[in-house]
C-alpha positions as CSV (number, residue, x, y, z in Angstrom):
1,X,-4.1,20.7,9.5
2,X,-6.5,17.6,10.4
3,X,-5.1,15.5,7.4
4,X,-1.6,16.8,8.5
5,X,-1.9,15.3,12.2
6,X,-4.0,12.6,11.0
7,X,-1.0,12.0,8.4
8,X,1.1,12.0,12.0
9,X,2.9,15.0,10.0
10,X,1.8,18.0,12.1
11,X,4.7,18.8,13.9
12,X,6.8,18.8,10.4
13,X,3.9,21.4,8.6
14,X,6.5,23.9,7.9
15,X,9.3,22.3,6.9
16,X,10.1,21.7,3.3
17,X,9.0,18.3,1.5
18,X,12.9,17.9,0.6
19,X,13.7,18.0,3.7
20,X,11.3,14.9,4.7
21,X,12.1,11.1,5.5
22,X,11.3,8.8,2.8
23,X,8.3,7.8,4.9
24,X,7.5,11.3,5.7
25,X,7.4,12.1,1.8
26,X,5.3,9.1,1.5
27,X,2.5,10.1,4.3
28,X,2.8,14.0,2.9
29,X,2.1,12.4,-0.5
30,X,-1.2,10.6,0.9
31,X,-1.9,13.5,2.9
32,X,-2.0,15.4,-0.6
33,X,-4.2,13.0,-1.6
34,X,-6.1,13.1,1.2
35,X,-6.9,16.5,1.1
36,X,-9.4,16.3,-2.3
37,X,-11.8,14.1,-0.2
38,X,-11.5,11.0,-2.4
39,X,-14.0,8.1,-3.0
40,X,-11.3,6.1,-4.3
41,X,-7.6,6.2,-3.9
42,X,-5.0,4.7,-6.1
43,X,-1.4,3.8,-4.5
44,X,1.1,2.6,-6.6
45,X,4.3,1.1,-4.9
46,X,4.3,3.3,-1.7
47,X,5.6,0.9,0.6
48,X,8.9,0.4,-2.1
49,X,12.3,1.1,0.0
50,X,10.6,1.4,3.5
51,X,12.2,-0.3,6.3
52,X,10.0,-2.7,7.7
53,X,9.0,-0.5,10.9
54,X,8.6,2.5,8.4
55,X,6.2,0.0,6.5
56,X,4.3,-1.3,9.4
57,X,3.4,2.6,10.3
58,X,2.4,2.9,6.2
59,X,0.2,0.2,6.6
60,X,-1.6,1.8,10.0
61,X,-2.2,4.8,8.2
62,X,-3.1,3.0,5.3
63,X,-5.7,1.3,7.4
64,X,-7.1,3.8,8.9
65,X,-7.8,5.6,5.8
66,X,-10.3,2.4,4.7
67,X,-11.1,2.3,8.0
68,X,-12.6,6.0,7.1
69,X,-14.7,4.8,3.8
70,X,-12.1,5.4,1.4
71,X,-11.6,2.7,-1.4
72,X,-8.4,1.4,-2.4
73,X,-6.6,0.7,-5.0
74,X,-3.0,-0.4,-4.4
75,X,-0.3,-2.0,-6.8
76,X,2.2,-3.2,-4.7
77,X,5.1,-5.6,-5.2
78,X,6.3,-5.5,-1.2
79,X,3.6,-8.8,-1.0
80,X,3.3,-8.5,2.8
81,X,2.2,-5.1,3.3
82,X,-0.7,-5.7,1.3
83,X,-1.5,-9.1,3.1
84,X,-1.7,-7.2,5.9
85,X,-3.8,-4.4,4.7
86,X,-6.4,-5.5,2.0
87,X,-9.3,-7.6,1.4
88,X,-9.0,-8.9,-1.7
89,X,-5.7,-9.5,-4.3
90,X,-6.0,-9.6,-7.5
91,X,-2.9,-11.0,-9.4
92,X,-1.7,-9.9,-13.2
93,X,1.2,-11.2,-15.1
94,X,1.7,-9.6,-18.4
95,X,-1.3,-7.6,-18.2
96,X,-3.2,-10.8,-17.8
97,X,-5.4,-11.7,-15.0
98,X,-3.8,-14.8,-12.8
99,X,-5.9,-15.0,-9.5
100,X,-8.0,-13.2,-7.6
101,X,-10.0,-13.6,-4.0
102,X,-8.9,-14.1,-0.4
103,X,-5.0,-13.1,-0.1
104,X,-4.3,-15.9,1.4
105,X,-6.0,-18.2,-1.0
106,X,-4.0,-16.1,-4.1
107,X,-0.5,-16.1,-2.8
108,X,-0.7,-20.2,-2.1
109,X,-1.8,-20.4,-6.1
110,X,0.7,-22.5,-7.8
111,X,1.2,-20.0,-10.7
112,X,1.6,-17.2,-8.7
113,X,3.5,-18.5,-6.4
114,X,5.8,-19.6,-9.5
115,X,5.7,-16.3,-11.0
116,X,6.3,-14.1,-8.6
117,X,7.9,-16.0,-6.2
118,X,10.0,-18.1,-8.4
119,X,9.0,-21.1,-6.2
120,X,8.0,-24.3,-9.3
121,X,4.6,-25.2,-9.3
122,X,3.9,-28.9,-8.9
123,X,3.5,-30.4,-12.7
């Protein structure tokens, strides 16, 4: 029940997962998560087709659960939730590593900007 309120899903604890917002399924699906006690935990795309106030409170319960010792792995192509939530970004293309570091420092690269943001790099 802890992860639950701490998942800001207490009050919906007997209602079925179907039933759920998209965010709701999303914090129930980290709450699931949650509940093994990881290390380590791996998000792929969470914040996909939130709103951007249902990805602001992602990314506070996101950040609370680093806050808490847990590491975090996230692959993530909604670029400014991570900014907002991670320490370091590391950037593949193909499989292949681009850039890595700072956030900030990555997403002002040239060839990522031109990759993923289709903005041309400078020749």
């Amino acid at each position: 029940m802890a992860i639950l309120e701490r998942c800001g899903l207490a009050g919906k604890a007997n209602r079925a997962a179907a039933s759920l917002t998209l965010l709701d399924r999303k914090r129930l699906e980290l709450a699931r998560a949650l509940a093994s006690g990881p290390a380590a935990l791996l998000l792929d795309e969470v914040a996909g087709g939130l709103t951007e106030h249902e990805c602001e409170a992602l990314i506070a319960l996101i950040r609370d659960v680093k806050r808490s010792g847990v590491s975090i792995v996230w692959i993530e192509h909604v670029v400014h939730a991570l900014i907002a939530s991670i320490d370091r970004l590391l950037v593949l293309h193909n499989g292949a590593f681009i850039a890595g570091g700072d956030p900030h420092a990555v997403i002002a690269n040239p060839q990522v900007a031109e990759i993923y943001m289709g903005i041309e790099a400078d020749a």
